[in-house]
C-alpha positions in Angstrom: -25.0 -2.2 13.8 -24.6 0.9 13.0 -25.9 2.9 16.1 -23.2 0.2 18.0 -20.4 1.0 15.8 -20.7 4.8 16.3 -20.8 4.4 20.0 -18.1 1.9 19.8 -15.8 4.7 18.0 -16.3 6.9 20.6 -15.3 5.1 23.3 -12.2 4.0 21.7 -11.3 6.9 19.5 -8.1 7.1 21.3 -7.0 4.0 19.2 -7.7 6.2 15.9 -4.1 8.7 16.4 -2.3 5.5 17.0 -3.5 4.1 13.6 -3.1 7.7 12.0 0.4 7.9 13.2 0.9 4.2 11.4 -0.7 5.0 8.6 1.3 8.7 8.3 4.5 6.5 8.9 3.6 4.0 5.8 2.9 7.0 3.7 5.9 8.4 5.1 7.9 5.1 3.8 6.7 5.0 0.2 6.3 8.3 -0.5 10.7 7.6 0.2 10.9 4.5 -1.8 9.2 6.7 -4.6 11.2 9.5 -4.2 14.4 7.2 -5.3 12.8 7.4 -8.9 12.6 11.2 -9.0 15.6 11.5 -10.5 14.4 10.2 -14.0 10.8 11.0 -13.9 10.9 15.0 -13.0 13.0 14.5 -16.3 10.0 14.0 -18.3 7.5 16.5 -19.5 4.5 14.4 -19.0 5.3 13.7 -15.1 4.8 17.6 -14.5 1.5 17.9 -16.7 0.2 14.9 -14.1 1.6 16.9 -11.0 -0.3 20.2 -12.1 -3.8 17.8 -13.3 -3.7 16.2 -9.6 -3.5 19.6 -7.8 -6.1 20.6 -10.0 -8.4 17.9 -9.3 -7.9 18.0 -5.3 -8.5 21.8 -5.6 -11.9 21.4 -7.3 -12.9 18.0 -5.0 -15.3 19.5 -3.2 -19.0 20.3 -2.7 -18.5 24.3 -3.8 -16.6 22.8 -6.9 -19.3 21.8 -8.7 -20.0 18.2 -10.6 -19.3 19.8 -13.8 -15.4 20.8 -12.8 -14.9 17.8 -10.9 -15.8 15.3 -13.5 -13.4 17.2 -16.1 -10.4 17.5 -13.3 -10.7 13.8 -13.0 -11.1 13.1 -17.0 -8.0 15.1 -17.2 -6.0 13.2 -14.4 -6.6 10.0 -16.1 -5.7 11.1 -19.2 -2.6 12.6 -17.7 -2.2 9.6 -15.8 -2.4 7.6 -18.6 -0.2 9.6 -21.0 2.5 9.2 -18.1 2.4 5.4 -17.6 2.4 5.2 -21.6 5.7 7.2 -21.3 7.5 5.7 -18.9 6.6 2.3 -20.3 8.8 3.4 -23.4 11.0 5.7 -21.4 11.8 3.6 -17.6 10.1 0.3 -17.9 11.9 -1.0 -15.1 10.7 2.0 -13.1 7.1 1.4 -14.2 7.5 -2.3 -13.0 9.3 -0.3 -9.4 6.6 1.7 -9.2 3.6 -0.6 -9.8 4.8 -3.2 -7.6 5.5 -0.1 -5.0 1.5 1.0 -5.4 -0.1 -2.5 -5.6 1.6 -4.8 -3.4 4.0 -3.3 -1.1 1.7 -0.2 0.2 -1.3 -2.7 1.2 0.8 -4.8 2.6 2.3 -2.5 4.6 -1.2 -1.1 5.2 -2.8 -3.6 6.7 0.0 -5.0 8.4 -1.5 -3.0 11.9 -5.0 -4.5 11.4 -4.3 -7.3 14.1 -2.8 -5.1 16.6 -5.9 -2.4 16.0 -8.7 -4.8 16.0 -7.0 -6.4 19.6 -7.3 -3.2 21.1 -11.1 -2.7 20.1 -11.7 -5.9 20.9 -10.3 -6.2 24.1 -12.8 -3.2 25.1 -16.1 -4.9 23.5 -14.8 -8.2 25.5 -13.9 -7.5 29.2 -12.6 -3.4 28.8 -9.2 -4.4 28.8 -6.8 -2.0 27.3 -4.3 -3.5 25.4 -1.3 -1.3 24.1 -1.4 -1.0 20.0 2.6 -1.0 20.2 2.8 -4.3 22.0 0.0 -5.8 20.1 2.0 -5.1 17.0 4.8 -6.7 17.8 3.1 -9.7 18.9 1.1 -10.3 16.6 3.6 -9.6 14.1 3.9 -13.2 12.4 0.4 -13.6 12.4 -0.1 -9.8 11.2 2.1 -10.8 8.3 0.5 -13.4 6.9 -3.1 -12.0 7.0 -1.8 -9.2 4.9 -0.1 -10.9 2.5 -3.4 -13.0 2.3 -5.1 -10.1 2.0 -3.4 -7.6 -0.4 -3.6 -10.2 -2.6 -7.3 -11.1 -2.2 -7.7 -7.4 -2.9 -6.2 -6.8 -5.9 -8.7 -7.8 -8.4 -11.4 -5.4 -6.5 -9.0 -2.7 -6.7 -8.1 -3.4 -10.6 -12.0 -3.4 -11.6 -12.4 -0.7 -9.2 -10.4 1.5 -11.2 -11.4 0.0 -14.5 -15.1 1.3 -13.1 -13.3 4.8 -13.0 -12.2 5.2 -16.3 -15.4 3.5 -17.9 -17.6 6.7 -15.9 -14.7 8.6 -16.8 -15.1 7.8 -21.0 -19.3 8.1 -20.9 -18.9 11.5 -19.7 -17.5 12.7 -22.6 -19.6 11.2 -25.3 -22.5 13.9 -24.8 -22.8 17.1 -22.7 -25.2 15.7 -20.9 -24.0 13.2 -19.3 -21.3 15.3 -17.8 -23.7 15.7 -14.5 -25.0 12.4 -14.5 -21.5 10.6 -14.5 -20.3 12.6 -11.0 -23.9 11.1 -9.3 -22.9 7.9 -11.0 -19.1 8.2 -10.3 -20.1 8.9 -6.4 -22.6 6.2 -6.1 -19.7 3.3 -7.9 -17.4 4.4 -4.9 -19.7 4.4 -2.1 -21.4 0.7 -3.3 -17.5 -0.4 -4.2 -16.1 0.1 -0.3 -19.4 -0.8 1.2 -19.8 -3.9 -0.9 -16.1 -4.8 -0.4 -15.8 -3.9 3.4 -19.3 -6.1 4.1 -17.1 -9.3 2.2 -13.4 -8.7 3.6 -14.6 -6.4 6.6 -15.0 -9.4 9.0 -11.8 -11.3 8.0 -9.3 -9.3 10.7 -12.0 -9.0 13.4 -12.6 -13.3 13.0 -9.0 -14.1 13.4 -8.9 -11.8 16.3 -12.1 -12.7 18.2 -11.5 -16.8 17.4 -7.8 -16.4 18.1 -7.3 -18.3 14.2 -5.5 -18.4 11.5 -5.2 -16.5 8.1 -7.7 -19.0 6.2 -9.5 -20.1 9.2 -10.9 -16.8 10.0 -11.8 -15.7 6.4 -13.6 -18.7 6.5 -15.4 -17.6 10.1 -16.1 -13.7 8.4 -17.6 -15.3 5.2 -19.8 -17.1 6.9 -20.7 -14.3 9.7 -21.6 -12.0 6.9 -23.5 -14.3 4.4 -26.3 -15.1 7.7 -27.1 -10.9 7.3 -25.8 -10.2 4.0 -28.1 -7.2 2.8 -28.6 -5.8 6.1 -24.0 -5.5 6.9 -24.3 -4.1 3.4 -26.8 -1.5 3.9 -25.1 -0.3 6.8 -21.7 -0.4 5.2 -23.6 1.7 2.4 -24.8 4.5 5.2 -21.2 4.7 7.0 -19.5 5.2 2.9 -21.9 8.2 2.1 -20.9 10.0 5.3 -17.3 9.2 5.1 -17.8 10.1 1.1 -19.8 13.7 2.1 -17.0 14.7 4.9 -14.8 14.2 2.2 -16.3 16.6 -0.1 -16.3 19.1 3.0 -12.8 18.9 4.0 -10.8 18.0 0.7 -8.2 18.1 -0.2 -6.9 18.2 3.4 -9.4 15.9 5.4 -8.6 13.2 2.9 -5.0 12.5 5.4 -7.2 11.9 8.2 -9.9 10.6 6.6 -8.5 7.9 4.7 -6.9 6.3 8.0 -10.4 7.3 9.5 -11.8 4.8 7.7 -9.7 2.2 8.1 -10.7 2.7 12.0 -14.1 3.0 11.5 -14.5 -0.6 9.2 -12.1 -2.2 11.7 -14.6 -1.2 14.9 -17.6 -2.0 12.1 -16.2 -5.4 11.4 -16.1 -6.1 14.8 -19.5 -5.5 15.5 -20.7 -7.7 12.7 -18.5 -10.6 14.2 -19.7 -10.3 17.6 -23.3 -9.8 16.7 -23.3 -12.6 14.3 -21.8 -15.1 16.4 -24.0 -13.6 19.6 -21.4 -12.6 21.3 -22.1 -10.2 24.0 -20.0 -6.7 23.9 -19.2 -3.7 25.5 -20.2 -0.2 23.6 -19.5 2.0 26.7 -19.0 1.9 30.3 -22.5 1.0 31.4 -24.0 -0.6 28.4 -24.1 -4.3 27.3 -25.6 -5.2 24.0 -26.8 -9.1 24.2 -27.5 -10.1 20.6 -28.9 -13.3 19.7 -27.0 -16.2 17.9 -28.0 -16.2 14.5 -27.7 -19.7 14.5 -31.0 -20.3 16.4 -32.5 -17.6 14.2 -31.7 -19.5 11.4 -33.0 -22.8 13.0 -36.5 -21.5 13.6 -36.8 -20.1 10.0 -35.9 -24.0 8.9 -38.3 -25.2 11.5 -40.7 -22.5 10.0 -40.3 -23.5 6.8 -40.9 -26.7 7.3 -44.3 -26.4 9.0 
């Protein structure tokens, strides 16, 4: 899977600055719609403290860094972080409730609303190498697009709410002893890595089934659940592998590589989602001009383990 899927981006890259140019243009949009609550927030002395603890953390995000300075940039962003929402609970709550909404619902939706449009074009060249234009694909898939992004911004929430909860428990055992300062950036690095890896093996499949089957919202989650669960700890280990290498070129290029990288790996689970469909239903697909891979159906793999079994 994973050898495939690194070929695969290769010979598709050119579908990657499409998706970064969507993804820059959703930033683009709610990075406006929170610039409409400036106007109070700049008023208040905790929004700048968050604003200097955030460029203080992205300065310090890196391998040269150090574990020790990034684990106290971070405790000190969430502290600011939290100081702030405390604030503007009292201060704004209406902005809070603008801002919240803004952050969990309306940027994933938004988001993910190209997933269709990308995972036609990658699967049009694992299929038959047809090219199919992202623009046009977006459009047309548009009502369908919609829907499987409402579906799944709000499947997602709850991963991203313990997700963060994970955080700021990592965040509170590094400060109840020195010595746990180190061990809570290993253990902070390892929660994020097994958190997009195991979430990506569950949800990865769900755009790539409704594009390869030609399905509905439901139908298709349906399909990518039961895709995944054939191979379950061998999608996850390679989900694992392609987090820790999209996690270490972070550390290398941060704070600036995270614009690029964070579309990157949107890309990069859409054309690894892909793969585990195809694979899993034994579908044959394209990885480059001259080379077929031919998997076999896991559903006479799984019939000969029954029949094994049995005897």
């Amino acid at each position: 899977m994973f050898k495939n899927t690194i070929k695969l981006l290769a010979s598709n890259f050119s579908i990657f600055w499409k998706v970064l140019l969507y993804k820059l243009i959703v930033i683009g949009i709610i990075a406006g719609l929170f610039c409409a609550t400036l106007a109070w927030i700049t008023k208040m002395p905790e929004f700048a403290t968050l604003t200097n603890s955030t460029i203080s953390f992205f300065g310090v995000a890196t391998i040269a860094g150090g574990p020790t300075a990034i684990i106290t940039a971070l405790g000190a962003l969430l502290e600011s972080l939290y100081v702030f929402l405390i604030a503007l609970a009292t201060t704004y709550p209406a902005i809070l409730v603008y801002v919240l909404v803004l952050i969990f619902f309306i940027l994933p939706y938004l988001w993910h609303l190209s997933d269709l449009a990308t995972n036609e074009g990658i699967f049009g060249y694992m299929s038959s190498q047809t090219k199919y234009g992202f623009t046009s694909s977006f459009i047309r898939r548009l009502n369908r697009s919609s829907a499987f992004s409402l579906a799944f911004t709000i499947m997602v929430l709850p991963f991203n709410l313990i997700f963060l909860g994970g955080i700021v428990g990592i965040c509170l055992l590094s400060t109840l002893h020195p010595a746990w300062m180190i061990a809570s950036v290993a253990l902070l690095a390892c929660w994020i890595i097994m958190y997009y890896a195991f979430r990506t093996t569950l949800l990865g499949c769900w755009s790539s089934a409704i594009t390869a089957s030609n399905c509905k919202t439901w139908t298709g989650f349906g399909k990518a659940i039961r895709a995944v669960l054939r191979s379950f700890a061998r999608v996850l280990s390679n989900a694992v592998v392609i987090m820790f290498i999209l996690a270490l070129i972070f550390l290398l290029t941060s704070p600036f590589g995270s614009v690029i990288l964070i579309p990157l790996y949107c890309f990069v689970m859409a054309v690894f989602g892909m793969v585990v469909f195809f694979e899993h239903q034994g579908m044959r697909y394209y990885v480059d001009f001259n080379t077929i891979v031919s998997p076999k159906k896991l559903e006479l793999t799984d019939k000969v383990k029954k029949i094994k079994f049995i005897i």
